[in-house]
CHARMM-style PDB file with segment names, atoms N, HN, CA, C and O in Angstrom:
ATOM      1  N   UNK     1       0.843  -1.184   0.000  1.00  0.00      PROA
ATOM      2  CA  UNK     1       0.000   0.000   0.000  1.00  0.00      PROA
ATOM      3  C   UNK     1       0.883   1.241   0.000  1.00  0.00      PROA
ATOM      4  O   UNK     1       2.014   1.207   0.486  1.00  0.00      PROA
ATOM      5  N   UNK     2       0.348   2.367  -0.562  1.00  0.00      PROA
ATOM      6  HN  UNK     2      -0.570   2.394  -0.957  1.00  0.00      PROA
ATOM      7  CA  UNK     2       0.995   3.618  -0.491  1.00  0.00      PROA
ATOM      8  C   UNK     2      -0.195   4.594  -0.963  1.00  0.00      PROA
ATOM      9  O   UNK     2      -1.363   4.536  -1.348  1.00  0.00      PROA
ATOM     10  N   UNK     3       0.943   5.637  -0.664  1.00  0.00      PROA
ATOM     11  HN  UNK     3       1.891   5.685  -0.351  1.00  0.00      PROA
ATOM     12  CA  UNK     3       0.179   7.242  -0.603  1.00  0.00      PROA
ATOM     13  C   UNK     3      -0.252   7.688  -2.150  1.00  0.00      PROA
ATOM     14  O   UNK     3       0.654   7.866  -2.964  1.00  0.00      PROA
ATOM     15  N   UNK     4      -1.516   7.851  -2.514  1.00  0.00      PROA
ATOM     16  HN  UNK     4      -2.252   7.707  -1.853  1.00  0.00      PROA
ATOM     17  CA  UNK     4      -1.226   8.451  -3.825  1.00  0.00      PROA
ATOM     18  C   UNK     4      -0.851  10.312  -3.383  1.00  0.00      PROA
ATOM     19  O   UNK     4      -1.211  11.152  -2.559  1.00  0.00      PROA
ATOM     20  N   UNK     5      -0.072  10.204  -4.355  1.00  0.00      PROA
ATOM     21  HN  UNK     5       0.221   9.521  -5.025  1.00  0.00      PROA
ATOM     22  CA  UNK     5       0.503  11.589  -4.298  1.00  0.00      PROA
ATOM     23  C   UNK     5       0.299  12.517  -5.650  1.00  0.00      PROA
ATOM     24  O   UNK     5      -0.263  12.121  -6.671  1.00  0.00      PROA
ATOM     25  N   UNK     6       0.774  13.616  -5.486  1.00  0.00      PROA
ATOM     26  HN  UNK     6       1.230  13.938  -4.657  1.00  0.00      PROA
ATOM     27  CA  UNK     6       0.150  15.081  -6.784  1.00  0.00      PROA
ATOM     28  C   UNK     6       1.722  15.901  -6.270  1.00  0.00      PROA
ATOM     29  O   UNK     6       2.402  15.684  -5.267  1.00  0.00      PROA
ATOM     30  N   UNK     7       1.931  16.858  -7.363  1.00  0.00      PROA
ATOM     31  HN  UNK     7       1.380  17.035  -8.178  1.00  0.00      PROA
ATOM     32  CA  UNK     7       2.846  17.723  -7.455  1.00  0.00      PROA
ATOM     33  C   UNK     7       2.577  19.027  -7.106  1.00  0.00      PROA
ATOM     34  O   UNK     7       1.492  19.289  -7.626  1.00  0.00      PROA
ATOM     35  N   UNK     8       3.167  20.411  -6.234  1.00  0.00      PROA
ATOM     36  HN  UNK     8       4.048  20.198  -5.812  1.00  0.00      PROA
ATOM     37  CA  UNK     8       2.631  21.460  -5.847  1.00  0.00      PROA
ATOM     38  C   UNK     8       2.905  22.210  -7.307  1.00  0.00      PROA
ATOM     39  O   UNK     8       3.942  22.088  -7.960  1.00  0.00      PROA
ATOM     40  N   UNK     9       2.299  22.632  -7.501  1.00  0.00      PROA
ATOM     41  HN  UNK     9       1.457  22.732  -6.970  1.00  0.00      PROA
ATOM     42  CA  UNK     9       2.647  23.540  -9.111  1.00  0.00      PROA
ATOM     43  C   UNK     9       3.844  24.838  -8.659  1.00  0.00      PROA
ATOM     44  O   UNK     9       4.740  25.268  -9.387  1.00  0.00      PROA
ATOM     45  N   UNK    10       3.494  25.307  -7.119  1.00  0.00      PROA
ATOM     46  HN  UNK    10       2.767  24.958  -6.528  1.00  0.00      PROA
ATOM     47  CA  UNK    10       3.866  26.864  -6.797  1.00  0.00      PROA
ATOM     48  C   UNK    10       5.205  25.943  -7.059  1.00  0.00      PROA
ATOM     49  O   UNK    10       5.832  26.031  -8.115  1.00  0.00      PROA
ATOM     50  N   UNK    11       5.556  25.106  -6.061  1.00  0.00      PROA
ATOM     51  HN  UNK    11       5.046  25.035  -5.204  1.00  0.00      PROA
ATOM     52  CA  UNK    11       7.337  24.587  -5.193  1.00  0.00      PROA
ATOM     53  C   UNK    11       7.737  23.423  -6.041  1.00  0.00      PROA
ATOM     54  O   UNK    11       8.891  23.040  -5.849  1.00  0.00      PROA
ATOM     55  N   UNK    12       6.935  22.676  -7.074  1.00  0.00      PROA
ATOM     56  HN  UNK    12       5.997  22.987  -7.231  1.00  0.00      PROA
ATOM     57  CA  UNK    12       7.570  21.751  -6.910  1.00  0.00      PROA
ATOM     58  C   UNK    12       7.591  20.651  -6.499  1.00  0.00      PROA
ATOM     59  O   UNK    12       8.033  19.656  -7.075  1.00  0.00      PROA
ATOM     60  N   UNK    13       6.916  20.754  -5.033  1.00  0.00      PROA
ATOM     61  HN  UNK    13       6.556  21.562  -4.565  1.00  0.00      PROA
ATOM     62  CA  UNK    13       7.217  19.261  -3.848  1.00  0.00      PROA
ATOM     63  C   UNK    13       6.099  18.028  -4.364  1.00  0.00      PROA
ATOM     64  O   UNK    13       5.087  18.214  -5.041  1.00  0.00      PROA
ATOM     65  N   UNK    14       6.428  17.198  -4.020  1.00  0.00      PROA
ATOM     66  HN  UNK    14       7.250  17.047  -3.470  1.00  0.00      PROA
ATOM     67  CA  UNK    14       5.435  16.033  -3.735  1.00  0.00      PROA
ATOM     68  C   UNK    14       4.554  16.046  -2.735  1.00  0.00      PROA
ATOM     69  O   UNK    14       5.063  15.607  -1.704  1.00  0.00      PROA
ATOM     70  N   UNK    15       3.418  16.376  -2.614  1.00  0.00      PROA
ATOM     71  HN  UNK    15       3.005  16.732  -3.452  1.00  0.00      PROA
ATOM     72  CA  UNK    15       2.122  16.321  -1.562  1.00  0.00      PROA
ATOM     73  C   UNK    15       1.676  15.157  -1.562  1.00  0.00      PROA
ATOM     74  O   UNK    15       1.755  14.534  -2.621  1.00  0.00      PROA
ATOM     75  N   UNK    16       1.237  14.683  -0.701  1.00  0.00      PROA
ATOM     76  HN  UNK    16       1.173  15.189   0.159  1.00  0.00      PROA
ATOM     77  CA  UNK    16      -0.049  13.806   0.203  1.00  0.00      PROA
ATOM     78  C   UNK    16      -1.353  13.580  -0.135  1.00  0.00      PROA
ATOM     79  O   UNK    16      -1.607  14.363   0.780  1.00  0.00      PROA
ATOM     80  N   UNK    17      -2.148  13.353  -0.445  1.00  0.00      PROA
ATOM     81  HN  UNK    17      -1.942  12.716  -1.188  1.00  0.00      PROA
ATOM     82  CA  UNK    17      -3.350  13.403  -0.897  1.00  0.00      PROA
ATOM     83  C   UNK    17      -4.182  13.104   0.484  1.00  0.00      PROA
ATOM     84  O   UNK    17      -5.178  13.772   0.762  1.00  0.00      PROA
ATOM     85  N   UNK    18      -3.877  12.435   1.020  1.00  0.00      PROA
ATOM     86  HN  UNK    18      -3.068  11.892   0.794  1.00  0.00      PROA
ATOM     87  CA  UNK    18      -4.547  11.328   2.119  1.00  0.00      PROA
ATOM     88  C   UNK    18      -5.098   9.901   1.516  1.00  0.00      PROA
ATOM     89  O   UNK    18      -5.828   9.292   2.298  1.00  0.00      PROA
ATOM     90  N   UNK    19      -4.916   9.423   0.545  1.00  0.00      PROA
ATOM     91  HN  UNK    19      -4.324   9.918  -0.090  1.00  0.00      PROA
ATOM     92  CA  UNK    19      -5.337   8.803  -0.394  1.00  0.00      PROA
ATOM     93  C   UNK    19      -4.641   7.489  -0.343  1.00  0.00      PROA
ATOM     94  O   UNK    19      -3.651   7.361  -1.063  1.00  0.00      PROA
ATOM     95  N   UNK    20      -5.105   6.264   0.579  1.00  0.00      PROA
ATOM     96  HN  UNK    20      -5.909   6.368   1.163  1.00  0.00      PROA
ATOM     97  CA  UNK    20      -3.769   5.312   0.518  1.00  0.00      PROA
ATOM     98  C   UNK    20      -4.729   3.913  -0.044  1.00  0.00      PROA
ATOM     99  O   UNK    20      -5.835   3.419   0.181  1.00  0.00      PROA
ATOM    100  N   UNK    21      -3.317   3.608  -1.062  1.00  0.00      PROA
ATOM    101  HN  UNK    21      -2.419   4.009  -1.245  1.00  0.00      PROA
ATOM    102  CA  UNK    21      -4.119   2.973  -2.127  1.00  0.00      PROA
ATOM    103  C   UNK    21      -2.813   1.947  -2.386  1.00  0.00      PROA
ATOM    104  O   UNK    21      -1.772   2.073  -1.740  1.00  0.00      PROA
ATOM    105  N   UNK    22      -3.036   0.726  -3.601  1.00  0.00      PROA
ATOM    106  HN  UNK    22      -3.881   0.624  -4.125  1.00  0.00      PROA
ATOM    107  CA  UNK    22      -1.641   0.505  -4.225  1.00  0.00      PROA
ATOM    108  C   UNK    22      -1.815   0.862  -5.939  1.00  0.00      PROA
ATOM    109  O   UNK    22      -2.877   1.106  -6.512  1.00  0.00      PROA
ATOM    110  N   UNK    23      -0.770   0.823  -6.400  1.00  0.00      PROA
ATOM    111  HN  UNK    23       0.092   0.625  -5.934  1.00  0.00      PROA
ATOM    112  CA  UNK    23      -0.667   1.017  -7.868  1.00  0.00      PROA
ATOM    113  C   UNK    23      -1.574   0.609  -8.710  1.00  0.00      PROA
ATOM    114  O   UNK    23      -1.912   1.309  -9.665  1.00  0.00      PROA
ATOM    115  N   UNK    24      -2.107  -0.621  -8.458  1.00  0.00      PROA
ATOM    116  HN  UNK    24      -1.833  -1.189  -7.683  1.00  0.00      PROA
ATOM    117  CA  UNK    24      -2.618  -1.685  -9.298  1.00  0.00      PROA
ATOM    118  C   UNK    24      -4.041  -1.356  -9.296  1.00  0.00      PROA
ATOM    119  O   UNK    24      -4.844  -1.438 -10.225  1.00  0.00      PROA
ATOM    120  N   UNK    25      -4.254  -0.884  -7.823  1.00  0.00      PROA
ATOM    121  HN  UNK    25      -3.602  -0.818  -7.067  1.00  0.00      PROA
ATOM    122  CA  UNK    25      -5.876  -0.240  -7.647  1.00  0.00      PROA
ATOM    123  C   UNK    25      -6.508   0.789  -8.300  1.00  0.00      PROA
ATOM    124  O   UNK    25      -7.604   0.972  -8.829  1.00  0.00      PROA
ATOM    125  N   UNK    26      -4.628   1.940  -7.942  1.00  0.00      PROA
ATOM    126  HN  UNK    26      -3.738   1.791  -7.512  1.00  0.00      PROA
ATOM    127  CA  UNK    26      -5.182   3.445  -8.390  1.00  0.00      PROA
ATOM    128  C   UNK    26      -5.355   3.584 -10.079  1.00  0.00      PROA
ATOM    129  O   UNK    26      -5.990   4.428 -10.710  1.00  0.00      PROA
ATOM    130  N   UNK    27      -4.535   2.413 -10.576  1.00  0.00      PROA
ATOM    131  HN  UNK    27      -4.019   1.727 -10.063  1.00  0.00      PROA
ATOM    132  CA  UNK    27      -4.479   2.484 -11.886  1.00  0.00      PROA
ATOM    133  C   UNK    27      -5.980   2.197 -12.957  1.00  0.00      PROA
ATOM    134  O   UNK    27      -6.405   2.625 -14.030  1.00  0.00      PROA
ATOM    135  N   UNK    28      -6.410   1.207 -11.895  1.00  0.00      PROA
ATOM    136  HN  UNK    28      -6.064   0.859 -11.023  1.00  0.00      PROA
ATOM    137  CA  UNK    28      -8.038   0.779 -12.340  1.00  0.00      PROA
ATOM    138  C   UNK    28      -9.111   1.620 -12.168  1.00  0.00      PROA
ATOM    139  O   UNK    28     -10.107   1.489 -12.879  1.00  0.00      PROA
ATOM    140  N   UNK    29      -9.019   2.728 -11.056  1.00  0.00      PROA
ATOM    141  HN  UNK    29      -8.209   2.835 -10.479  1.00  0.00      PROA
ATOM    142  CA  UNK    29      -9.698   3.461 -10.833  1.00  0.00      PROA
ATOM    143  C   UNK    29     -10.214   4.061 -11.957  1.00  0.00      PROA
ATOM    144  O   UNK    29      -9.534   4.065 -12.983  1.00  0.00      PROA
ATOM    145  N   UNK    30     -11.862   4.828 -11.924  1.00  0.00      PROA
ATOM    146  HN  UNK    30     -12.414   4.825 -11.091  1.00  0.00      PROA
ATOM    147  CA  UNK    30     -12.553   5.736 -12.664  1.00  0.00      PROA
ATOM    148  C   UNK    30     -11.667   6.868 -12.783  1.00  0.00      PROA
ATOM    149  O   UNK    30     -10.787   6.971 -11.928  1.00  0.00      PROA
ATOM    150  N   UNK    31     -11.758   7.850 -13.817  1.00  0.00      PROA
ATOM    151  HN  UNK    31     -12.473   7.766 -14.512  1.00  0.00      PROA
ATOM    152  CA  UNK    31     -11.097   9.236 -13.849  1.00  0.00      PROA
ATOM    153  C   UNK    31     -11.902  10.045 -12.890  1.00  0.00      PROA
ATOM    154  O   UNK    31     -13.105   9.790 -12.947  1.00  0.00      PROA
ATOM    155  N   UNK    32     -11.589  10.860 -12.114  1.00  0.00      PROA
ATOM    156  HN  UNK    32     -10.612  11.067 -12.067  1.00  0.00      PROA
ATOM    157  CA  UNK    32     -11.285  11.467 -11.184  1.00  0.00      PROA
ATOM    158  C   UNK    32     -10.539  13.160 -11.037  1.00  0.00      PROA
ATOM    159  O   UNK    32      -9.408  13.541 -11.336  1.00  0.00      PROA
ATOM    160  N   UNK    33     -11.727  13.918 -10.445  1.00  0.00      PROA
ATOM    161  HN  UNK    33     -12.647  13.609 -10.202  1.00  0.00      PROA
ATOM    162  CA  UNK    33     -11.029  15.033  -9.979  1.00  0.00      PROA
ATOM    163  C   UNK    33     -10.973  15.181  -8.576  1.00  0.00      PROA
ATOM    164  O   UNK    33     -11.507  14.313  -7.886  1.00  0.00      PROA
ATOM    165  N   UNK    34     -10.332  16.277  -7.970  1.00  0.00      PROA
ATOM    166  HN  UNK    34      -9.898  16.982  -8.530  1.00  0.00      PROA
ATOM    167  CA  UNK    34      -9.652  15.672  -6.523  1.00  0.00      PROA
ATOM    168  C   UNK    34      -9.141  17.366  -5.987  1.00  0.00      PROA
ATOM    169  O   UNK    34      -8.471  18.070  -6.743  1.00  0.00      PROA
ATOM    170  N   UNK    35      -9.544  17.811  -4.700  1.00  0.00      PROA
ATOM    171  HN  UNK    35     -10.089  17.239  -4.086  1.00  0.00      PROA
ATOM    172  CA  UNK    35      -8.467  18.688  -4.120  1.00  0.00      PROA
ATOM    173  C   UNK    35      -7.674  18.235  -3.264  1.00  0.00      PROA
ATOM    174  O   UNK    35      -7.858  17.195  -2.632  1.00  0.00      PROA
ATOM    175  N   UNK    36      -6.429  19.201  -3.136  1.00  0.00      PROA
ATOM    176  HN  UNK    36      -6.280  20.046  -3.650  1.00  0.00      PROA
ATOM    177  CA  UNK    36      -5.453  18.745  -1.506  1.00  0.00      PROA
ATOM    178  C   UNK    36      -5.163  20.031  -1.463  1.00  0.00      PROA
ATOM    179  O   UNK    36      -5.132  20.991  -2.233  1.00  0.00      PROA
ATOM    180  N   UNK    37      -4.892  19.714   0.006  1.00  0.00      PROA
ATOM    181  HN  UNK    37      -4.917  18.934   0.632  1.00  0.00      PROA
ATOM    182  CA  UNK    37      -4.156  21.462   0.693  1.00  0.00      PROA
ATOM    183  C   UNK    37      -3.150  21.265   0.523  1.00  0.00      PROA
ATOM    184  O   UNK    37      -2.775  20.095   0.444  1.00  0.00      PROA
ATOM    185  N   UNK    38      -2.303  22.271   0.398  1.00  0.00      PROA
ATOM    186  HN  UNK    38      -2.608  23.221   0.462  1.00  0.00      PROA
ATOM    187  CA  UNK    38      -1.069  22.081   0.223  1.00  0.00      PROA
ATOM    188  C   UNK    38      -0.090  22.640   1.647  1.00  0.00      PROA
ATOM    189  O   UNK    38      -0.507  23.604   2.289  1.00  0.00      PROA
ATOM    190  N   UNK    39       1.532  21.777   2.150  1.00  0.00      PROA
ATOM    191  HN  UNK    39       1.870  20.993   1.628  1.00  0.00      PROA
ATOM    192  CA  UNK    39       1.529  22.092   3.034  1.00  0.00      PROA
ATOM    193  C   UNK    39       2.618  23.560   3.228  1.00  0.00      PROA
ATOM    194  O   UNK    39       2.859  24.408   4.088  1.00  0.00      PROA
ATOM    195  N   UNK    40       3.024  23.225   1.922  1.00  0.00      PROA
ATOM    196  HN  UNK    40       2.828  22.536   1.224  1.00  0.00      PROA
ATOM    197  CA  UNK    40       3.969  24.198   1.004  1.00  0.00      PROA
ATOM    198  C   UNK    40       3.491  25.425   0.958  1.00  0.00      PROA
ATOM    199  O   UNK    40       3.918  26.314   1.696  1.00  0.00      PROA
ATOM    200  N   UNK    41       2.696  25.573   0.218  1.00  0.00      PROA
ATOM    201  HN  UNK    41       2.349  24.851  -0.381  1.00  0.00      PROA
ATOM    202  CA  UNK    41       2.264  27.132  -0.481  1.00  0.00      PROA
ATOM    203  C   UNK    41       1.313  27.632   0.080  1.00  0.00      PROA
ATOM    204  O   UNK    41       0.999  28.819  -0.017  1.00  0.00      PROA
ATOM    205  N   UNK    42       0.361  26.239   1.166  1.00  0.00      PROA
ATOM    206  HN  UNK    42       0.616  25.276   1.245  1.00  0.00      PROA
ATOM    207  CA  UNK    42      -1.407  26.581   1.615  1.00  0.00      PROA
ATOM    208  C   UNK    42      -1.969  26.804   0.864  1.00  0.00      PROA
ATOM    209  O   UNK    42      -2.942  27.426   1.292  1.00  0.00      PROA
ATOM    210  N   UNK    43      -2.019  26.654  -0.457  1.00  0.00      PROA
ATOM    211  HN  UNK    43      -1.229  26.149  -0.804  1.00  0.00      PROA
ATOM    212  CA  UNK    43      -2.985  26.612  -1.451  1.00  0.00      PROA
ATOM    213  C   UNK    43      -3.578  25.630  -1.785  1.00  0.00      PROA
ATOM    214  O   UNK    43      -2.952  24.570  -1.797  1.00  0.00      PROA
ATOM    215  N   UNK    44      -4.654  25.645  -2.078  1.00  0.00      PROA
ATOM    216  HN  UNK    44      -5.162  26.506  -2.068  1.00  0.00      PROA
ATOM    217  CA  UNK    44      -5.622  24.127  -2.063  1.00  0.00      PROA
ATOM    218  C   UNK    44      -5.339  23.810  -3.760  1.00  0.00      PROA
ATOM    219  O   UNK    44      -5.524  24.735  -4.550  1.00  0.00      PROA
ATOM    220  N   UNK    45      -4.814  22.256  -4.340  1.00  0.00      PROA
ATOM    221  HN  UNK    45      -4.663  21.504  -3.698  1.00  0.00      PROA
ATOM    222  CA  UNK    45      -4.823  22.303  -5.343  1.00  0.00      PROA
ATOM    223  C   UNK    45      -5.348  21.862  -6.394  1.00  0.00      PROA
ATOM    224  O   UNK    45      -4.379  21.208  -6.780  1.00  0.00      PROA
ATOM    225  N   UNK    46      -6.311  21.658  -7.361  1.00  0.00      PROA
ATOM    226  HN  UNK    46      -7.098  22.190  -7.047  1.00  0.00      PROA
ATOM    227  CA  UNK    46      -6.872  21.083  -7.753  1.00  0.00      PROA
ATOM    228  C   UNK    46      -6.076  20.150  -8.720  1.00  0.00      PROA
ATOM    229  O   UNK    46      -5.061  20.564  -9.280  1.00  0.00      PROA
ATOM    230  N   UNK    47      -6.621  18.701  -8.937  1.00  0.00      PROA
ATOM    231  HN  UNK    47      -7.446  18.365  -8.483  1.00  0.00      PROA
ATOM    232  CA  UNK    47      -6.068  17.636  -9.939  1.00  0.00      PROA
ATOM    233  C   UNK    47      -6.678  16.820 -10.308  1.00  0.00      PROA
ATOM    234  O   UNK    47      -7.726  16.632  -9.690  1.00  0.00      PROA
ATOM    235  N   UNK    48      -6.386  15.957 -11.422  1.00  0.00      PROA
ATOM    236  HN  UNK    48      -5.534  16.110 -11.924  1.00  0.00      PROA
ATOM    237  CA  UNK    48      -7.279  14.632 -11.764  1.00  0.00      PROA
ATOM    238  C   UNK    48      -6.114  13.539 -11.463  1.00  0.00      PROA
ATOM    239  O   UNK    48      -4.916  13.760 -11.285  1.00  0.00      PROA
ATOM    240  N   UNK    49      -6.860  12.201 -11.456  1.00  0.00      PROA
ATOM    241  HN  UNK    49      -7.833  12.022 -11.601  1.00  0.00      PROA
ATOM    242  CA  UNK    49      -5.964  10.847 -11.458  1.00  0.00      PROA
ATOM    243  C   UNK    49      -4.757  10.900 -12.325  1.00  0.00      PROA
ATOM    244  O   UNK    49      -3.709  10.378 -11.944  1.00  0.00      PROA
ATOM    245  N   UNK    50      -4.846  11.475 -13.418  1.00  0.00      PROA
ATOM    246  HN  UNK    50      -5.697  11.899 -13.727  1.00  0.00      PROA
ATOM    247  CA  UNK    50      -4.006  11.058 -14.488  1.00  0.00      PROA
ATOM    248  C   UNK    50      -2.616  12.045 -13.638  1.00  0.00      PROA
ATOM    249  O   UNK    50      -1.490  11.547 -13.602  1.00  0.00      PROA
ATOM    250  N   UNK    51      -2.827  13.133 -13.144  1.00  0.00      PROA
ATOM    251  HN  UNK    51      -3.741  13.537 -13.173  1.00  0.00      PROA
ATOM    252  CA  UNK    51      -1.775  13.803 -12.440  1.00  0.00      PROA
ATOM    253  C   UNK    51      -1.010  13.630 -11.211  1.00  0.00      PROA
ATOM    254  O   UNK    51      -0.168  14.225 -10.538  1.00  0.00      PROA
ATOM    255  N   UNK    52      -1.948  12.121 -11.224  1.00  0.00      PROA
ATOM    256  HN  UNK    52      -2.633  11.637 -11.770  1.00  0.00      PROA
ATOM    257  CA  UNK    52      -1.056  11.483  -9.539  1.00  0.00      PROA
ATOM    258  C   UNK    52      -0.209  10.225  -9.604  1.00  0.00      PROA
ATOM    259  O   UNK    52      -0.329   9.566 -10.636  1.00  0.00      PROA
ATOM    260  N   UNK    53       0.562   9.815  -8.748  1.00  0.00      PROA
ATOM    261  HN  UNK    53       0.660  10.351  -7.909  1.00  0.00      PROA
ATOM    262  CA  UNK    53       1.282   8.814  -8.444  1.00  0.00      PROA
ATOM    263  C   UNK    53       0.788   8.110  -7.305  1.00  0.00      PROA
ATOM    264  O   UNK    53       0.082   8.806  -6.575  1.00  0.00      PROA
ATOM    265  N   UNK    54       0.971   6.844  -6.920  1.00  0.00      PROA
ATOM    266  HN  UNK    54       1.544   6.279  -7.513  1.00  0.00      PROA
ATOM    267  CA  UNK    54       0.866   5.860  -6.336  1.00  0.00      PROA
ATOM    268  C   UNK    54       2.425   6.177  -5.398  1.00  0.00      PROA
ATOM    269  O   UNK    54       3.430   6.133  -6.108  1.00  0.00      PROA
ATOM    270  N   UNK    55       2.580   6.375  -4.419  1.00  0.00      PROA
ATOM    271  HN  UNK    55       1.764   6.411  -3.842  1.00  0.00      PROA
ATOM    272  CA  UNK    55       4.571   6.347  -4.149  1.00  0.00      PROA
ATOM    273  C   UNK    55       4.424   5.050  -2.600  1.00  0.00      PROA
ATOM    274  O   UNK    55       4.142   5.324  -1.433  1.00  0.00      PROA
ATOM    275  N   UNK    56       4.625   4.171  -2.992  1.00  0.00      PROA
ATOM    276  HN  UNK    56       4.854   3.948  -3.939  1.00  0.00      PROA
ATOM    277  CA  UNK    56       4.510   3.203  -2.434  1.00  0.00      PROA
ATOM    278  C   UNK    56       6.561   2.556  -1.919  1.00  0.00      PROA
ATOM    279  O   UNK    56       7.305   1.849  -2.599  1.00  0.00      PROA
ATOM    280  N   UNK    57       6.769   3.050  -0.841  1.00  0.00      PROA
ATOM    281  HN  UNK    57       6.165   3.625  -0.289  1.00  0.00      PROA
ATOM    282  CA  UNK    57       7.712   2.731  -0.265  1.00  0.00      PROA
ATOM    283  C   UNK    57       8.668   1.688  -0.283  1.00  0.00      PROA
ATOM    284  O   UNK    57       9.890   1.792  -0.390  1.00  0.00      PROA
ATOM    285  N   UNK    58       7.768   0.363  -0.131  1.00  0.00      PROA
ATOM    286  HN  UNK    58       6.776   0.278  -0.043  1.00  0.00      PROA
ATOM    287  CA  UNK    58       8.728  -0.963   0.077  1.00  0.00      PROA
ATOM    288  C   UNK    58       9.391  -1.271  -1.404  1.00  0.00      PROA
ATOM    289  O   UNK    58      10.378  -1.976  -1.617  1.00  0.00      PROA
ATOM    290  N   UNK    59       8.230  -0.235  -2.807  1.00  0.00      PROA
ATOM    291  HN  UNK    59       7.428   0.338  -2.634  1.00  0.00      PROA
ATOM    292  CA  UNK    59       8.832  -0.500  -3.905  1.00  0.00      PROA
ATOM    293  C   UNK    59      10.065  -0.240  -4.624  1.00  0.00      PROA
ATOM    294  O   UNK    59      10.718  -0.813  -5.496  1.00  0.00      PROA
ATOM    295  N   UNK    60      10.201   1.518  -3.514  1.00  0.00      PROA
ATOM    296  HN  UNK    60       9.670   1.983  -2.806  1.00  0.00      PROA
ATOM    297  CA  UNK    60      11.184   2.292  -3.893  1.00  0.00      PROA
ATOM    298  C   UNK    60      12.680   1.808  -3.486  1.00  0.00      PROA
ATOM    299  O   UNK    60      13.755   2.139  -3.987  1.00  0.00      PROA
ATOM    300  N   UNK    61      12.303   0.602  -2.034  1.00  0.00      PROA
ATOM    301  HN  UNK    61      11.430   0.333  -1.627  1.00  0.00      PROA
ATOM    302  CA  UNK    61      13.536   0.217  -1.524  1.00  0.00      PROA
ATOM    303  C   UNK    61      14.255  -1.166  -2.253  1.00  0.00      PROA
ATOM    304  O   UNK    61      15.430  -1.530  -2.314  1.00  0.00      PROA
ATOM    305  N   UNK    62      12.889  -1.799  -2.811  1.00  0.00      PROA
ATOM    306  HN  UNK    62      11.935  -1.504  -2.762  1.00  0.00      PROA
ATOM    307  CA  UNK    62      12.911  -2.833  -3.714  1.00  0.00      PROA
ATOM    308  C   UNK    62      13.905  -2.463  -5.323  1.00  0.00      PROA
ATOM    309  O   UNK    62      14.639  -3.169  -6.013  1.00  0.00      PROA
ATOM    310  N   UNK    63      13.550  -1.315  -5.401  1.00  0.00      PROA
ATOM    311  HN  UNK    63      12.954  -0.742  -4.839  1.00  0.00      PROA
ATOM    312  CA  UNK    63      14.200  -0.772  -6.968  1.00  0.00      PROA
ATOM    313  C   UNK    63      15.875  -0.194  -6.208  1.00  0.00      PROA
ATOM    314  O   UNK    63      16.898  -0.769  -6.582  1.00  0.00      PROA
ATOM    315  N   UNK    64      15.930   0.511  -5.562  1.00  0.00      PROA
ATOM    316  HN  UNK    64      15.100   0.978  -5.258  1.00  0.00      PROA
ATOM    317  CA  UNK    64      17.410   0.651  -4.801  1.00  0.00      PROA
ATOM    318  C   UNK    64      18.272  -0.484  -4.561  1.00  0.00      PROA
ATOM    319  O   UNK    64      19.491  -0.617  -4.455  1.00  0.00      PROA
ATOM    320  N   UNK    65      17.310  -1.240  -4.507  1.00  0.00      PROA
ATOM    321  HN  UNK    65      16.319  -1.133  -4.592  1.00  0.00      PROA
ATOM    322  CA  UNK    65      18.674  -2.665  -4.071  1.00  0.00      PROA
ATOM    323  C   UNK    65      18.498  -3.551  -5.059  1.00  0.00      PROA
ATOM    324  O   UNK    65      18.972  -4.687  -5.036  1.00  0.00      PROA
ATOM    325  N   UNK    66      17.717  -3.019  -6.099  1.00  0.00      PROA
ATOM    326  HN  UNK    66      17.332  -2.096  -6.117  1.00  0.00      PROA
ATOM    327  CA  UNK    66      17.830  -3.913  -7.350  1.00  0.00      PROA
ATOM    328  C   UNK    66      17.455  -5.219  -6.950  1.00  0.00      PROA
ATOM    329  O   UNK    66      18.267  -6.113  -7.192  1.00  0.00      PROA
ATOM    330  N   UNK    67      15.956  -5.634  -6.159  1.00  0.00      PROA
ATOM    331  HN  UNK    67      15.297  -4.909  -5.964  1.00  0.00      PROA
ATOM    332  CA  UNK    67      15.613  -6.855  -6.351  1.00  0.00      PROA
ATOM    333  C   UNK    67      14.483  -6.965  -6.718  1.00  0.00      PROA
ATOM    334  O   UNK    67      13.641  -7.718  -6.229  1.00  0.00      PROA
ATOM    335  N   UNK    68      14.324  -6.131  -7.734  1.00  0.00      PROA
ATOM    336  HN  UNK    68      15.008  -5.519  -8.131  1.00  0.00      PROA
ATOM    337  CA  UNK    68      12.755  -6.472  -8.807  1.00  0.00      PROA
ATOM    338  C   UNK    68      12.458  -5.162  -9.246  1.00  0.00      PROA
ATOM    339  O   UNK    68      13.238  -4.263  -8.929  1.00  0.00      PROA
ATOM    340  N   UNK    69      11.274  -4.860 -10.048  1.00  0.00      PROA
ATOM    341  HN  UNK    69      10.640  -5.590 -10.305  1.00  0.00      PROA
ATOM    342  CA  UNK    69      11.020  -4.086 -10.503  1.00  0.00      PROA
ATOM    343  C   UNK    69       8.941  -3.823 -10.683  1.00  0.00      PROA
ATOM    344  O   UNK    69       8.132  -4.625 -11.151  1.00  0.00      PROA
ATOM    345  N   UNK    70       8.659  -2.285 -10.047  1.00  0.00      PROA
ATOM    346  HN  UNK    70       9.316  -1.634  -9.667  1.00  0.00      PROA
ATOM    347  CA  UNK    70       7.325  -2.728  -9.789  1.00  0.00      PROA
ATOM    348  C   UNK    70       6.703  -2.851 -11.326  1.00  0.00      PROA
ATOM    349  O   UNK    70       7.264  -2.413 -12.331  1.00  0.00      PROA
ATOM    350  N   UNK    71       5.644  -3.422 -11.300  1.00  0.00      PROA
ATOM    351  HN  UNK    71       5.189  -3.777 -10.484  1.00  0.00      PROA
ATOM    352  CA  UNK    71       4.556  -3.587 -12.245  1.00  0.00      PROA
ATOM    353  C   UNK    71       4.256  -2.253 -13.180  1.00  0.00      PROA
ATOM    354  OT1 UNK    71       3.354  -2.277 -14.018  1.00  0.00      PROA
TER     355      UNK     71
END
């Protein structure tokens, strides 16, 4: 499982959605529009699915040590 996440447009950063999902789910999902606050700029931001990521942790440590590769 992991966070789906969105990009702040002002900074840059990777935000939070509150949205905890895995890849395979978020990918099946309906299209989708969506706000988040931001913790960066405090601007609330608007997005659709197609503008988010899945950032799912154990995958990222999985691809660092080179023992697989996610889906």
């Amino acid at each position: 499982m992991g966070m789906v996440m969105v990009r702040c447009p002002q900074t840059g950063h990777a935000i939070s959605t509150g949205i905890k999902t895995d890849r395979e789910s978020f990918r099946r999902s309906t299209v989708f529009f969506s706000r988040t606050p931001c913790p960066f700029c405090r601007a609330d931001h608007a997005w659709f699915a197609r503008d988010a990521w899945v950032d799912e942790p154990s995958i990222r440590v999985r691809r660092r040590r080179g023992g697989g590769s996610p889906a």
